[in-house]
Residue, then its C-alpha position, 0 to 999 in steps of 0.5 A: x500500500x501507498x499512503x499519503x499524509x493527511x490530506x489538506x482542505x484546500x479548494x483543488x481537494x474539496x472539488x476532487x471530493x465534490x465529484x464523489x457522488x456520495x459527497x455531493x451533499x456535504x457544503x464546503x467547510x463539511x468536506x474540508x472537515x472531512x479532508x482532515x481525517x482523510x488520505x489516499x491508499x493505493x493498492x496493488x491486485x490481491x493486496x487486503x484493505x480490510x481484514x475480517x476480524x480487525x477493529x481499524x478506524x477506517x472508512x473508505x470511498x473507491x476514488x478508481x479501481x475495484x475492491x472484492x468482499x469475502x466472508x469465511x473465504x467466500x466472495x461476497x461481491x465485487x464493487x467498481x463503482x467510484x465514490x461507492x463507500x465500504x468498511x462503514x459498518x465497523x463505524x456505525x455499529x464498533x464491531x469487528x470488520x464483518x468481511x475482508x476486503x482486497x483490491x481487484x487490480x489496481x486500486x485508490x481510495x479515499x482513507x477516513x480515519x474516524x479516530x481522528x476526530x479531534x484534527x476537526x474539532x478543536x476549534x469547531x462549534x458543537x453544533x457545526x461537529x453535530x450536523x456533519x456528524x449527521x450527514x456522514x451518518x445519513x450517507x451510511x444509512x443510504x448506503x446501508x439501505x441500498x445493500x440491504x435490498x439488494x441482499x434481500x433481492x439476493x436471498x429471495x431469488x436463492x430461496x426461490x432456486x432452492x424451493x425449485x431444486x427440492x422440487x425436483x427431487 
């Protein structure tokens, strides 16, 4: 892995993020914030972002590239899509990572360090640190809402082939 420093909240940065769709709802002085808590990693082909079983506090958008997901060595899906965020469960719920992560050929992303908090607030009013903290959240829930239903899609079209296979026996 390639890593960069801390990433700074100047305007050429802020429009990069601005063109992550995930990130078109965030005003100015929110992705500036976010800057702050953020580097970019690049990865080589096979190369792991996100261990199953780790407890890291990193969050991730995919700026190019693609990423494959396994759980218990099964893949679980391939995501290639720019701006798509992954390992937002370990932040939401502080459990271990539920799914290992590996880039699939070359792949960038956008690091946010959530134990970095305090590189954002120590100048920042409560309320300013409350609503960005609530957009990050909402991404989450969208994100969250998103893959839930194409699990749920996933499970009813398994269980649909699995009614046809005891039939035939």
């Amino acid at each position: 892995m390639i890593e960069s420093k801390y990433l700074k909240d100047n305007i050429e940065n802020i429009q990069k993020l601005m063109a992550i769709p995930a990130l078109r709802d965030f005003e100015t002085r929110s992705l500036g914030k976010l800057l702050k808590l953020s580097k970019i990693r690049e990865y080589e082909d096979g190369e792991a972002i996100i261990r199953e079983g780790d407890s890291d506090p990193w969050l991730y958008f995919l700026l190019s590239g693609k990423i494959r997901i396994s759980k218990e060595s099964l893949e679980i899906g391939i995501i290639d899509k720019k701006g798509e965020i992954f390992g937002e469960m370990r932040i939401v719920d502080s459990m271990d990572r539920s799914a290992t992560v590996k880039a699939f050929g070359k792949t960038v992303c956008l690091a946010v360090d959530s134990a970095a908090a305090s590189r954002i607030t120590p100048n920042t009013p409560q309320e300013e640190k409350l609503d960005f903290l609530l957009l990050l959240y909402r991404i989450f829930a969208e994100y969250m809402s998103i893959r839930l239903r194409a699990t749920n899609e996933e499970l009813v079209a398994a269980k649909k082939k699995v009614k046809r296979l005891i039939s035939k026996l």
